[in-house]
C-alpha positions as CSV (number, residue, x, y, z in Angstrom):
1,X,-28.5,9.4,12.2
2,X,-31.9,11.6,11.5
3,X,-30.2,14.8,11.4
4,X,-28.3,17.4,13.2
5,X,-29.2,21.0,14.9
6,X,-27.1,23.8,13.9
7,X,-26.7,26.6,16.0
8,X,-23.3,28.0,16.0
9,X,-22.0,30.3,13.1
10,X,-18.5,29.8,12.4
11,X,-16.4,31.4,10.4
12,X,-13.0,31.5,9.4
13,X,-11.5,31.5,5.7
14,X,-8.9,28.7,4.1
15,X,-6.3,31.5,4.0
16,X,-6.6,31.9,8.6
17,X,-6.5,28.3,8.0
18,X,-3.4,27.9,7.1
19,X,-1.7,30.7,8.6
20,X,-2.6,28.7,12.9
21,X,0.4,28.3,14.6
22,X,1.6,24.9,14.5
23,X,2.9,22.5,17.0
24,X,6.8,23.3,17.4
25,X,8.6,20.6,15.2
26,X,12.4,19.9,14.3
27,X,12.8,22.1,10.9
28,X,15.4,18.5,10.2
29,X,14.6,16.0,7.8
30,X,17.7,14.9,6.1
31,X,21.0,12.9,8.0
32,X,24.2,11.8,6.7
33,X,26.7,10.1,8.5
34,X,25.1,8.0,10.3
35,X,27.1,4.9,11.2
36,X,24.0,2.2,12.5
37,X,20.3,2.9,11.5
38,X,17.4,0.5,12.7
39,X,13.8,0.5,10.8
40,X,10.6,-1.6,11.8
41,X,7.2,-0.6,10.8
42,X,4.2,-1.1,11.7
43,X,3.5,-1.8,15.2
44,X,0.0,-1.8,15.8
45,X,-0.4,-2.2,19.4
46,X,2.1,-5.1,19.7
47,X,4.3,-4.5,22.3
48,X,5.7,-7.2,23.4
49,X,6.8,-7.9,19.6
50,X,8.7,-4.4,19.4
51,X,10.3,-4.9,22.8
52,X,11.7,-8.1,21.7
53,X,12.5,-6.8,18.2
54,X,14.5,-3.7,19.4
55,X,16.0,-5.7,21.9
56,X,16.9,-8.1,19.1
57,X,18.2,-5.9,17.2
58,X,20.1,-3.9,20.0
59,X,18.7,-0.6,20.6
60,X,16.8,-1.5,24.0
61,X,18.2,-3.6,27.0
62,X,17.0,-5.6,29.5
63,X,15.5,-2.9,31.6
64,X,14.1,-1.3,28.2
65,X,16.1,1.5,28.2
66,X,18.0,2.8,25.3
67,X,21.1,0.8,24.2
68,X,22.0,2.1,21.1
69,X,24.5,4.3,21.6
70,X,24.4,6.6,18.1
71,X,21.9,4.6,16.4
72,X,19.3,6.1,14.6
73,X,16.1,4.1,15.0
74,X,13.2,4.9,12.6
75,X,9.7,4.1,13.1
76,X,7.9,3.8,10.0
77,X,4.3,4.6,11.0
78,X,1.6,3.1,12.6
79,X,2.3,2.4,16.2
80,X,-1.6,2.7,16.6
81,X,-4.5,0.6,16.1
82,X,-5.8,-3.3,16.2
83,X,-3.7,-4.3,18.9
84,X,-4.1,-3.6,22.6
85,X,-1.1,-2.0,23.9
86,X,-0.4,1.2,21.2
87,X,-0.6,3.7,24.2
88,X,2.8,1.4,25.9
89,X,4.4,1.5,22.9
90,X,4.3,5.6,22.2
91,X,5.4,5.5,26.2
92,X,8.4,3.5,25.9
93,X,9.0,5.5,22.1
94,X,8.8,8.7,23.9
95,X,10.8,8.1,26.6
96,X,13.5,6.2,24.7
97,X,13.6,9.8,22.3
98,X,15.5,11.1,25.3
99,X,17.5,8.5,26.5
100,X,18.9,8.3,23.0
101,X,19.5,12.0,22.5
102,X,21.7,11.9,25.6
103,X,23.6,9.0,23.9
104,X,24.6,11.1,20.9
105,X,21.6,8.7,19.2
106,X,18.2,9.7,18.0
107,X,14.5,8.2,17.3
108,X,12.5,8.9,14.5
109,X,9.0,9.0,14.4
110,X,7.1,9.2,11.1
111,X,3.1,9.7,10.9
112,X,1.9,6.9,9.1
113,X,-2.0,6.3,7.7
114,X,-3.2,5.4,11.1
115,X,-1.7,8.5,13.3
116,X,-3.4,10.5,11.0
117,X,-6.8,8.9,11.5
118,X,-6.6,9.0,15.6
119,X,-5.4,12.5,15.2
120,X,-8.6,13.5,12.9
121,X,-10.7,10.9,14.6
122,X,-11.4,8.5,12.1
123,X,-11.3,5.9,14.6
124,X,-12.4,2.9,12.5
125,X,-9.4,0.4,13.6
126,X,-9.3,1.0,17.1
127,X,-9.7,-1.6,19.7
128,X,-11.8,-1.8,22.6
129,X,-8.7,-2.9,24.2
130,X,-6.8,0.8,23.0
131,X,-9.8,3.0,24.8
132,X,-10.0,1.1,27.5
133,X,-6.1,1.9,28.4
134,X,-7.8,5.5,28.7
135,X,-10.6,4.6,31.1
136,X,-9.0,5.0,34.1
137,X,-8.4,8.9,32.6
138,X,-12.2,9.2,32.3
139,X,-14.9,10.8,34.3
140,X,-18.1,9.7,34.7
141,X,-19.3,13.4,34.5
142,X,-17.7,13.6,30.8
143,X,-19.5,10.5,29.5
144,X,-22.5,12.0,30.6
145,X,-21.5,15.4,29.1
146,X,-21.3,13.7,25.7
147,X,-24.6,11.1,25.8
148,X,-26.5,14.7,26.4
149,X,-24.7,15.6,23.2
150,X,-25.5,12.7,21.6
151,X,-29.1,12.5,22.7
152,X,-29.8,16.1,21.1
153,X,-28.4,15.4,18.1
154,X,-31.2,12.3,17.3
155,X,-33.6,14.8,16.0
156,X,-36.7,13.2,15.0
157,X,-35.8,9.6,16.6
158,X,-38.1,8.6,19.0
159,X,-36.6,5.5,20.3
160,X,-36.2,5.1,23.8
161,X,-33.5,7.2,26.1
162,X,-32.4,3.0,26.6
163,X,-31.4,2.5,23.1
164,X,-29.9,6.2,23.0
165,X,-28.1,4.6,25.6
166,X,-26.9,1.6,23.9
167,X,-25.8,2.9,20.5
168,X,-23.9,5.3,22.9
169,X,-21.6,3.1,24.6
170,X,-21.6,1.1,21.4
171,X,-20.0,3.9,19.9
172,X,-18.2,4.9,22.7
173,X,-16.5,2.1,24.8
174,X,-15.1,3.0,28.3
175,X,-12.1,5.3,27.8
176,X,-13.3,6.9,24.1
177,X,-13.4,10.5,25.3
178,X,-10.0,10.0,27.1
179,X,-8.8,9.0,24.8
180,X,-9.9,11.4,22.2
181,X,-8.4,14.2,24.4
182,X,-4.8,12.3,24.7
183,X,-5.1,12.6,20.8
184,X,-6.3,16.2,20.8
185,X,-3.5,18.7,19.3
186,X,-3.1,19.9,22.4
187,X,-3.3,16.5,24.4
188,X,0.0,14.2,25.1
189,X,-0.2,12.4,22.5
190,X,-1.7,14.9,19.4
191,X,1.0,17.3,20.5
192,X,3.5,14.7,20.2
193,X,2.7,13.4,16.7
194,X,2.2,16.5,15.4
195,X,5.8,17.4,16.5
196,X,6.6,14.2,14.0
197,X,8.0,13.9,10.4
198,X,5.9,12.9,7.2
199,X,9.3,11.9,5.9
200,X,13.0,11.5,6.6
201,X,16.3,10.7,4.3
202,X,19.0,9.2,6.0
203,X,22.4,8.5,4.4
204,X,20.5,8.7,1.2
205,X,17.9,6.4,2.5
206,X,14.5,7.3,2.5
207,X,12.0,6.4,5.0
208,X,8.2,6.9,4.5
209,X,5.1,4.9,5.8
210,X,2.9,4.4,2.5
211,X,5.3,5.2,-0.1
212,X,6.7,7.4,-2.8
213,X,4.6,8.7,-5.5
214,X,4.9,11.0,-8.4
215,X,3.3,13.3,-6.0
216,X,6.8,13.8,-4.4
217,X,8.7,14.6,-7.4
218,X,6.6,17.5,-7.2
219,X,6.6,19.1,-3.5
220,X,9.8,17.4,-2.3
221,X,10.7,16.6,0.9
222,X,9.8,19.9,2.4
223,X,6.9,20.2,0.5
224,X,5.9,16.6,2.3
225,X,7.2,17.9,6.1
226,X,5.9,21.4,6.0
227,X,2.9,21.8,3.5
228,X,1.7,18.3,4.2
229,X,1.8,18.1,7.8
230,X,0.6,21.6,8.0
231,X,-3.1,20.1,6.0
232,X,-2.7,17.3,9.1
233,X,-2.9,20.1,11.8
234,X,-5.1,22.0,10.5
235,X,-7.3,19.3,9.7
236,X,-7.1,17.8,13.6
237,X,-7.5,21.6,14.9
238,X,-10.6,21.9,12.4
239,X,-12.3,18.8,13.4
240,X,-12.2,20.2,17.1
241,X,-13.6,23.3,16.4
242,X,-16.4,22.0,14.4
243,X,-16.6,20.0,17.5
244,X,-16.4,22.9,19.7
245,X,-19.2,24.5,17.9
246,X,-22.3,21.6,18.6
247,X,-22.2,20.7,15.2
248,X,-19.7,17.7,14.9
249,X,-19.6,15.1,17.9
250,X,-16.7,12.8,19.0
251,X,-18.9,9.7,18.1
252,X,-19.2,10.6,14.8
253,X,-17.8,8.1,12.1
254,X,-15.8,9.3,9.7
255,X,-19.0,8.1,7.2
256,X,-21.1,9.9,9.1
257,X,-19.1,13.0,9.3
258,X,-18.8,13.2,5.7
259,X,-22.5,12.3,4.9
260,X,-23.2,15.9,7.6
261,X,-20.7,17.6,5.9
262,X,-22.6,16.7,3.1
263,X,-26.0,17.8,4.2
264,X,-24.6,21.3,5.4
265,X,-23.9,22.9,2.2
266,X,-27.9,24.7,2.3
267,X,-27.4,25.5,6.1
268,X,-27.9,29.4,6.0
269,X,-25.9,29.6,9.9
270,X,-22.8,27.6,8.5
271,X,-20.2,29.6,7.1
272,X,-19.0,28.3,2.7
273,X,-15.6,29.1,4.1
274,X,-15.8,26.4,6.8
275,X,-17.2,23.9,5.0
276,X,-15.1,24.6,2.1
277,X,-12.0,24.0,3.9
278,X,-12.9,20.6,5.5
279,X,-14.0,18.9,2.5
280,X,-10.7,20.1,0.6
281,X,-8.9,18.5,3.2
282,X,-10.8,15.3,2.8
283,X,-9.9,15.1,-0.5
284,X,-6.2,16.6,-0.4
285,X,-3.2,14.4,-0.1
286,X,-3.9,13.5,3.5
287,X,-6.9,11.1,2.1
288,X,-5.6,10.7,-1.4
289,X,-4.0,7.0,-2.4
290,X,-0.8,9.2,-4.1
291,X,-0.5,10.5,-1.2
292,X,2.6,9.3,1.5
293,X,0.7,8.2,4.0
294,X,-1.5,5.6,1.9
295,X,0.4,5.0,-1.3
296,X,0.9,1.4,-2.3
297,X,2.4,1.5,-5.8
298,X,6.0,1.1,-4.8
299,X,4.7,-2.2,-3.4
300,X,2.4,-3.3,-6.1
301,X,3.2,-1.7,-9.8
302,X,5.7,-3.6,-11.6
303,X,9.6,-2.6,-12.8
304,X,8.5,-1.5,-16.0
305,X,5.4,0.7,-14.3
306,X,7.0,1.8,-11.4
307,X,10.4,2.2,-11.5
308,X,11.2,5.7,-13.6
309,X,8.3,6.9,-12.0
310,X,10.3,6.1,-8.5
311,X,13.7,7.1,-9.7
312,X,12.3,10.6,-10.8
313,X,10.8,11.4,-7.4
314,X,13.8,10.1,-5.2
315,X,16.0,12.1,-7.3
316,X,14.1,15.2,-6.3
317,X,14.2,14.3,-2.7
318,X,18.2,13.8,-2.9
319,X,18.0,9.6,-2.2
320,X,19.2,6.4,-4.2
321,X,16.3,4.0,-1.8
322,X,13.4,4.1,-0.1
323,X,12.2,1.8,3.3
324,X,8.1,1.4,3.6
325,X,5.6,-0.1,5.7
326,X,1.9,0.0,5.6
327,X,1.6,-3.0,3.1
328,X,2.1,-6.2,4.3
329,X,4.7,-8.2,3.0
330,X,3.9,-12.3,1.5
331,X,5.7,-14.7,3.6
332,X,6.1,-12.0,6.2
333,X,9.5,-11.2,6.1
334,X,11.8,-8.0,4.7
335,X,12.0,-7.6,0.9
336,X,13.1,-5.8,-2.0
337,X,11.7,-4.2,-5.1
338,X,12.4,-2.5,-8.1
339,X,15.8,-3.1,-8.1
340,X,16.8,-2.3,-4.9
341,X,15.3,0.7,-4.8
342,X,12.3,-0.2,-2.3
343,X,12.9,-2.0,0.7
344,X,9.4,-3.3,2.4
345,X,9.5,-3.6,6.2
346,X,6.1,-4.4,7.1
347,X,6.4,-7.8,8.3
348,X,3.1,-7.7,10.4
349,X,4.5,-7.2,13.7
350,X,0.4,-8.0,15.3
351,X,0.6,-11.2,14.9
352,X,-2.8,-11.6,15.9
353,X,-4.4,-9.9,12.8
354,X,-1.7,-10.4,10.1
355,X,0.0,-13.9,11.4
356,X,3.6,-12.0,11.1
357,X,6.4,-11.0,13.3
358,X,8.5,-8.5,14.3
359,X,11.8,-7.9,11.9
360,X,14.1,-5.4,11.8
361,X,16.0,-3.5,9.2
362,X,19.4,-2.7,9.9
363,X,22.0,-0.5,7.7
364,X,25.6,-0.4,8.7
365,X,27.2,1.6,6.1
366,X,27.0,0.1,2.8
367,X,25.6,-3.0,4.2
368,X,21.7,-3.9,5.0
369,X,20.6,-7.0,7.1
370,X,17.7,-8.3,8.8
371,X,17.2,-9.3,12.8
372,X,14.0,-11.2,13.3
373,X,12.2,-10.7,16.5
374,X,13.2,-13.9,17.8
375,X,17.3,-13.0,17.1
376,X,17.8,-14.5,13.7
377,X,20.4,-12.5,11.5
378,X,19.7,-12.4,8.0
379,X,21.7,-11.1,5.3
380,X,20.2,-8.5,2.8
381,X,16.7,-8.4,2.1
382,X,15.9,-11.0,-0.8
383,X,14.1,-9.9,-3.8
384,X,9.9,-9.6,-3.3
385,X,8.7,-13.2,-5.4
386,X,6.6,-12.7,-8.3
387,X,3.3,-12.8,-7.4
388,X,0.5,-12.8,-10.1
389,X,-2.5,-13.9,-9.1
390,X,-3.6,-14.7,-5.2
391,X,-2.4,-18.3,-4.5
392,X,-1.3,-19.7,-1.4
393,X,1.5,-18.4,0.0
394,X,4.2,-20.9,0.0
395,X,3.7,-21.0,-4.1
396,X,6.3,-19.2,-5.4
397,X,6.9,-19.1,-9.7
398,X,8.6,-22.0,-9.2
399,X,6.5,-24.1,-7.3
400,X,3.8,-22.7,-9.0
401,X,5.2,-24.1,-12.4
402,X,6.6,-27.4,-11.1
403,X,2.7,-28.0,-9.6
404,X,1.5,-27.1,-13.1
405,X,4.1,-29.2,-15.0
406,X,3.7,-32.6,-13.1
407,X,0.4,-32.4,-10.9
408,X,-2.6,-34.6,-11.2
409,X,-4.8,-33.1,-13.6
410,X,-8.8,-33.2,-13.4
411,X,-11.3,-31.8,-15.6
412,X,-13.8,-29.7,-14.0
413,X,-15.5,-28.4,-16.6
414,X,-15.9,-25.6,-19.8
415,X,-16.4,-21.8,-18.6
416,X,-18.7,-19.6,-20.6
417,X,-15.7,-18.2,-22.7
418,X,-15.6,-22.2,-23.7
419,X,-11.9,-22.7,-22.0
420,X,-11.1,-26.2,-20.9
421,X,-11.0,-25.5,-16.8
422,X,-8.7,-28.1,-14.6
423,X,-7.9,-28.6,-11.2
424,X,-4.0,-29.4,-10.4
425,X,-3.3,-31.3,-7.2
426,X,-0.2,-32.5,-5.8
427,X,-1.5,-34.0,-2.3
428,X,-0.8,-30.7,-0.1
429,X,-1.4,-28.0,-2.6
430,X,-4.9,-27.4,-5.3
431,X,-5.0,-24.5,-8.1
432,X,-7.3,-23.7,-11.1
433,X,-5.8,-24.0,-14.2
434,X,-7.1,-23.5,-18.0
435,X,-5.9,-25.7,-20.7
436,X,-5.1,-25.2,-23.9
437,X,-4.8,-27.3,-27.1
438,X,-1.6,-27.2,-29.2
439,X,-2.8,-25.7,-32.5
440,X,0.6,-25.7,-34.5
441,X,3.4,-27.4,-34.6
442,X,6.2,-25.8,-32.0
443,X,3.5,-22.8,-30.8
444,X,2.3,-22.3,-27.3
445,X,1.1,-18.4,-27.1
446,X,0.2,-18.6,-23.6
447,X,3.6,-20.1,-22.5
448,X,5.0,-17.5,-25.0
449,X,3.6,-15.0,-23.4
450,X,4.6,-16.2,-19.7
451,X,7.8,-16.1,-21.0
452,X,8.5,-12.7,-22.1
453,X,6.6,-11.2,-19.1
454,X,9.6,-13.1,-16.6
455,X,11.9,-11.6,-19.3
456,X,11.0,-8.0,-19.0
457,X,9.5,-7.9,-15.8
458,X,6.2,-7.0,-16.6
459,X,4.4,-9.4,-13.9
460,X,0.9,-9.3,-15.6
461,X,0.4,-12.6,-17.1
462,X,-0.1,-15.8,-14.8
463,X,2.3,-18.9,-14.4
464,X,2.1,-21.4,-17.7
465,X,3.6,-24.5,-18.9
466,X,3.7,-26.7,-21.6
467,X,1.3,-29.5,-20.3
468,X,0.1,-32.9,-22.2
469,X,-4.0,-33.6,-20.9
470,X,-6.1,-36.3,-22.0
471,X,-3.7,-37.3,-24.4
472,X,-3.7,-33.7,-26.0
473,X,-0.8,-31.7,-26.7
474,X,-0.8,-27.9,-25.2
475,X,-0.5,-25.6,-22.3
476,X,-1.9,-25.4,-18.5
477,X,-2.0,-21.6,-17.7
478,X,-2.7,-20.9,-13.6
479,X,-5.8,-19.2,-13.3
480,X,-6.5,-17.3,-10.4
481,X,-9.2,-16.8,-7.9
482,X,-10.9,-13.6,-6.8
483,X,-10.9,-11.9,-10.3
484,X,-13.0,-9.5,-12.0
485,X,-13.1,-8.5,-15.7
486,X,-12.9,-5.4,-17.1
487,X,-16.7,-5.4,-17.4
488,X,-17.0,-4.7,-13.7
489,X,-14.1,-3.0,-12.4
490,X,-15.7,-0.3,-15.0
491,X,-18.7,-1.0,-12.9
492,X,-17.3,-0.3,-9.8
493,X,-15.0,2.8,-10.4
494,X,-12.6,4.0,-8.6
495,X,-8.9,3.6,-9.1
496,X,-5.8,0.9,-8.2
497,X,-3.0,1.5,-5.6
498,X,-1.2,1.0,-8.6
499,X,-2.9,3.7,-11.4
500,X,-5.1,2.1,-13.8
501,X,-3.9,4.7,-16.7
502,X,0.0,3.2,-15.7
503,X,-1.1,-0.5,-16.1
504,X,-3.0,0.0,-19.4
505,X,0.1,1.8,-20.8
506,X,2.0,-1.1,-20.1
507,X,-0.8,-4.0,-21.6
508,X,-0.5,-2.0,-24.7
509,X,3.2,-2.1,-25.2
510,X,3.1,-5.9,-24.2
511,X,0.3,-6.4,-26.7
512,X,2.3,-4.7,-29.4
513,X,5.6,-7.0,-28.2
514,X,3.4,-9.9,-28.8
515,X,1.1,-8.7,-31.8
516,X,-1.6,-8.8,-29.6
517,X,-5.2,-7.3,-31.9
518,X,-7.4,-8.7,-29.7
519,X,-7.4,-7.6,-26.6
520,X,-11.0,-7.5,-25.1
521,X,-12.7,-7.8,-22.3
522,X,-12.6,-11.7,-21.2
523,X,-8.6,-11.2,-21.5
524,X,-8.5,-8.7,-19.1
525,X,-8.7,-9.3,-15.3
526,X,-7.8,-7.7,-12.1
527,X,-6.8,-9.3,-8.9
528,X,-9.5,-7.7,-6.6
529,X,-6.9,-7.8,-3.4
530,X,-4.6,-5.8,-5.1
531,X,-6.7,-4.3,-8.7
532,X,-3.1,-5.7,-10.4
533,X,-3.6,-6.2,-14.2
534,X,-4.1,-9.8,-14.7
535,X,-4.0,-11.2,-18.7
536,X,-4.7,-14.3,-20.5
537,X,-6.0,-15.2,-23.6
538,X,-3.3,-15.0,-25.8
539,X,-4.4,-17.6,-28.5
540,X,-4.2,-15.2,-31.5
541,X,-1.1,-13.5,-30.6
542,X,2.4,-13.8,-31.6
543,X,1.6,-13.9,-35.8
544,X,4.4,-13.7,-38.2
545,X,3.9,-9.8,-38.8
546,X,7.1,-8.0,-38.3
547,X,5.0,-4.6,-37.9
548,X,2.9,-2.6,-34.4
549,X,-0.5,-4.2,-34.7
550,X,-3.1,-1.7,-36.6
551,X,-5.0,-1.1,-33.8
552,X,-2.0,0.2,-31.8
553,X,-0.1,2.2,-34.5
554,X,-1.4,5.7,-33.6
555,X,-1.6,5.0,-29.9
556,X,0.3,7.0,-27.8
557,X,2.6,4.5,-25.9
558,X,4.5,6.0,-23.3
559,X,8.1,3.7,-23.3
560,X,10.0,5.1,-20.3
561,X,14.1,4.4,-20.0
562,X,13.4,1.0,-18.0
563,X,11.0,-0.2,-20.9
564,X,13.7,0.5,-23.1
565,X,15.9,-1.4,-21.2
566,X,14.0,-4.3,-21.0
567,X,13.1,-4.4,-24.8
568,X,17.0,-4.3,-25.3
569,X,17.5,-7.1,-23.3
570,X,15.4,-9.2,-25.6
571,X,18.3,-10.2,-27.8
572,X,17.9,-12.4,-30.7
573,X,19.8,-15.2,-28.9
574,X,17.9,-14.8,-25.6
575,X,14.5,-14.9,-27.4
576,X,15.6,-17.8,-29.3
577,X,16.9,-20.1,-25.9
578,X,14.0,-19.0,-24.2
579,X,11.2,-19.0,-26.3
580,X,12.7,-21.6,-29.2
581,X,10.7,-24.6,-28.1
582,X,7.6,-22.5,-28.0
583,X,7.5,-19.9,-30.7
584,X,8.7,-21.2,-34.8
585,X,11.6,-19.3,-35.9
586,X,9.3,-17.1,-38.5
587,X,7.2,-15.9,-35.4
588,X,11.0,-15.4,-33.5
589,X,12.2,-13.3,-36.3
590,X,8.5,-11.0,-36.2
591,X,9.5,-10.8,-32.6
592,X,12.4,-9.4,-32.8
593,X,11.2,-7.3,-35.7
594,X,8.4,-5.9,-33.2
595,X,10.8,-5.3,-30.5
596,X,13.2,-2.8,-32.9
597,X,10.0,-0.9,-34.4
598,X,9.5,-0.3,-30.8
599,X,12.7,1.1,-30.1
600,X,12.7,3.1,-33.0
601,X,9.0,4.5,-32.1
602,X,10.5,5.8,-29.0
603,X,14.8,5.8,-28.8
């Protein structure tokens, strides 16, 4: 786009802002009780997949009417986008609201990431297939309305009214403007999401779309439901006025409207106030990744990162758990994290862009099961499998280390850090592995390593065995794909789902476990699907120095009540049948040495 003509002087300060009257919502966000509750997530437009899944789980009949008697069924964001049927699926959720009220029963809708974008028009996952469930609702008149618009605003391009007309329709497929309007805050569907919760606790069950962040220790749960949502309608009823005035149009990208918000800051007939107030918005916690609707470090951070930082913010929010979608889970299916404390139900429901199925959560009581979409019962969720490193899916750790331990091994060559590279194949499955020769009698420092990361749950350091190659004595260590070093994730900026600062803390108490000195840049990877902390190169680790490394003794280690935990675990005994066939009992003892200086550092 070549630019934009401004002709309308708006003004209105962040203090009128905030004070709009807002969409009439239930003032109710916590339930106790409640003797059935029913969670799936996700939906994305697949409606045949939630129809069978709620009638699965037995909350819709036959005749797709409400069945549940008292039930509480929670919907854990996203209904919209990718798929083609999101606009049956908030019909049938609407109407079933009713129905389920009048049956002493109730349906819970939370916003996830992707109601908030069709409400503020970031409209950068929404099918063709989605608009054109709107054409029918769309005048030709309207479309013409809006390529005028859009025509106008091409100062300075002089290409044909033809191509005007192409990138139009590009941009807006038959049944946009509709649409937009449905999503409006004033159309059927904006006035009926902005009626929705951020965030609900049931029975001392949370239930949130992206997650719980420290962020939430800090509002609370009406900090999330009023203050929060309050940013999201103002935000959509912003957007429309900037619309309103000629200076935003509904084709605008999201890039795009950023890059004019942008290049409005010297426009003498725009008001600071209004230009002020949208680009706070952009960057306040209905963008931010801390924030609920996009936070992914209960799903990726590790026990020893994640959990006290968890515990501390459900405690303030008055639960024991808390149920998630918006990451999808491996394998597909319903797991749990940190302890129980995180239950993932985003099992990729669109099966046509994440290969998943429908499941549904289900909490009687004191008990939690699974009902696939198909009718499967499954007991509890089972624990999410360690997963360092992108591999394929059906290698678990102990696949992984069975592959390692007794694959066919080839050479394939030395990197440029000079590390014997091999390929392990067992007939179905391949991986990349690095190999490493036995230096001293009884020590293997990358196995070592392995080891004590299963033990404490750190889930940083890849798969590694105890391997004989070529007649050489050492270790096979699984070496993933898609990495970057340390060099270029510098390079690139930004942060991780799960907080840079957070996984560094936790490297350096590893590396002061394992009397780690060394810790540079070629031992340092992250996994670029994730930005998880991946580390390796632990040759010159594990010495027979009962004392912190020198180059951590000052450093500020912040050893939270689960670290502790974990560091008590690490008995003598335990370190001794897990690690005695790869560690010599002097290096054993400076372990264990290591592990009390630590404790006494921080009791």
């Amino acid at each position: 786009m070549t630019g934009r003509q401004l002709s309308v002087r708006v003004i209105f300060s962040l203090a009128v802002l905030f004070v709009i009257a807002l969409p009439a919502r239930a003032g109710e966000w916590t339930f106790n009780g409640i003797e059935r509750v029913v969670a799936i997530s996700d939906i994305h437009g697949a409606y045949g997949a939630m129809i069978r899944t709620l009638q699965s789980a037995q909350v819709l009949d036959e005749e797709l009417s409400w069945s549940g008697d008292r039930a509480h069924l929670v919907i854990v964001g996203d209904i919209l986008d990718r798929g083609p049927e999101s606009r049956d699926a908030m019909d049938l959720l609407m109407r079933l609201e009713d129905e389920a009220a009048s049956a002493g029963g109730r349906v819970h809708v939370l916003l996830g990431n992707h109601e908030v974008m069709n409400l503020i028009g970031d409209l950068r996952y929404v099918s063709d297939e989605e608009y054109a469930a709107f054409a029918a609702d769309e005048s030709e008149e309207e479309r013409e309305r809006w390529f005028k618009a859009y025509s106008r605003s091409r100062v300075g391009d002089d290409a044909p009214i033809e191509e005007h007309r192409r990138a139009f329709d590009e941009k807006s497929p038959p049944g946009f403007f509709a649409h937009r309007n449905a999503f409006a805050s004033e159309g059927r569907y904006g006035r009926w999401l902005l009626s929705k919760q951020i965030m609900i606790v049931i029975d001392g069950t949370a239930f949130v779309h992206g997650g719980i962040s420290p962020l939430i220790s800090e509002i609370g749960l009406q900090g999330v439901n009023e203050t929060l949502h309050d940013k999201v309608a103002v935000y959509v009823r912003q957007v429309e006025k900037l619309i309103e005035a000629g200076i935003l149009l509904p084709t605008d990208t999201y890039r795009e409207r950023t890059q004019l918000l942008r290049d409005f800051t010297a426009a003498p007939d725009v008001d600071v106030a209004t230009l002020a107030a949208l680009k706070y918005l952009n960057g306040s916690e209905v963008y931010a990744v801390n924030g609920p609707f996009w936070y992914r470090g209960n799903a990726y951070c590790g026990d020893l990162i994640e959990t006290d930082r968890l515990q501390t913010s459900l405690q303030a929010i008055g639960a024991q758990r808390v149920v998630i979608g918006h990451t999808p889970t491996p394998g597909r299916r319903i797991y749990e994290r940190l302890g129980g404390r995180v239950i993932e139900v985003d099992t990729g429901m669109l099966n046509s862009y994440y290969s998943g199925h429908g499941n549904a959560l289900v909490i009687s009581g004191d008990e939690l099961s699974i009902i696939t979409e198909s009718g499967k019962h499954w007991p509890a969720p089972t624990t999410h499998p360690r997963d360092v490193g992108a591999r394929q899916s059906k290698l678990d750790t102990a696949k992984l280390e069975a592959l390692l331990a007794n694959g066919e091994a080839l050479a394939t060559g030395v990197d440029v850090a000079g590390r014997q590279l091999v390929s392990i194949l067992d007939g179905e499955n391949v991986v990349n592995a690095v190999f490493s020769k036995r230096t001293r009698r009884n020590f293997y420092p990358e196995v070592a390593a392995y080891r004590i990361d299963l033990l404490l749950g750190l889930d940083m350091v890849p798969v590694a065995v105890k391997r004989e190659f070529d007649g050489v004595e050492g270790s096979l260590q699984f070496l993933p794909a898609g990495t970057i070093d340390e060099n270029k994730r510098a390079e690139l900026g930004g942060d991780a789902d799960c907080p840079f600062t957070v996984q560094w803390n936790a490297m350096l108490i590893f590396d002061a476990l394992i009397f780690n000195e060394g810790r540079s840049v070629p031992t340092i990877s992250y996994d670029q699907s994730t930005w998880n902390l991946i580390l390796a190169g632990h040759s010159k680790t594990f010495a027979a120095n009962k004392s912190i490394p020198k180059n951590l003794a000052n450093v500020e280690l912040d050893i939270g009540a689960t670290w502790i935990e974990a560091l008590l675990s690490l008995t003598d005994e335990l370190l001794k049948e897990q690690l005695g066939d790869v560690l010599d009992k002097r290096r054993l003892r400076a372990l264990g040495a290591r592990r009390d200086a630590l404790l006494e550092i921080h009791p």
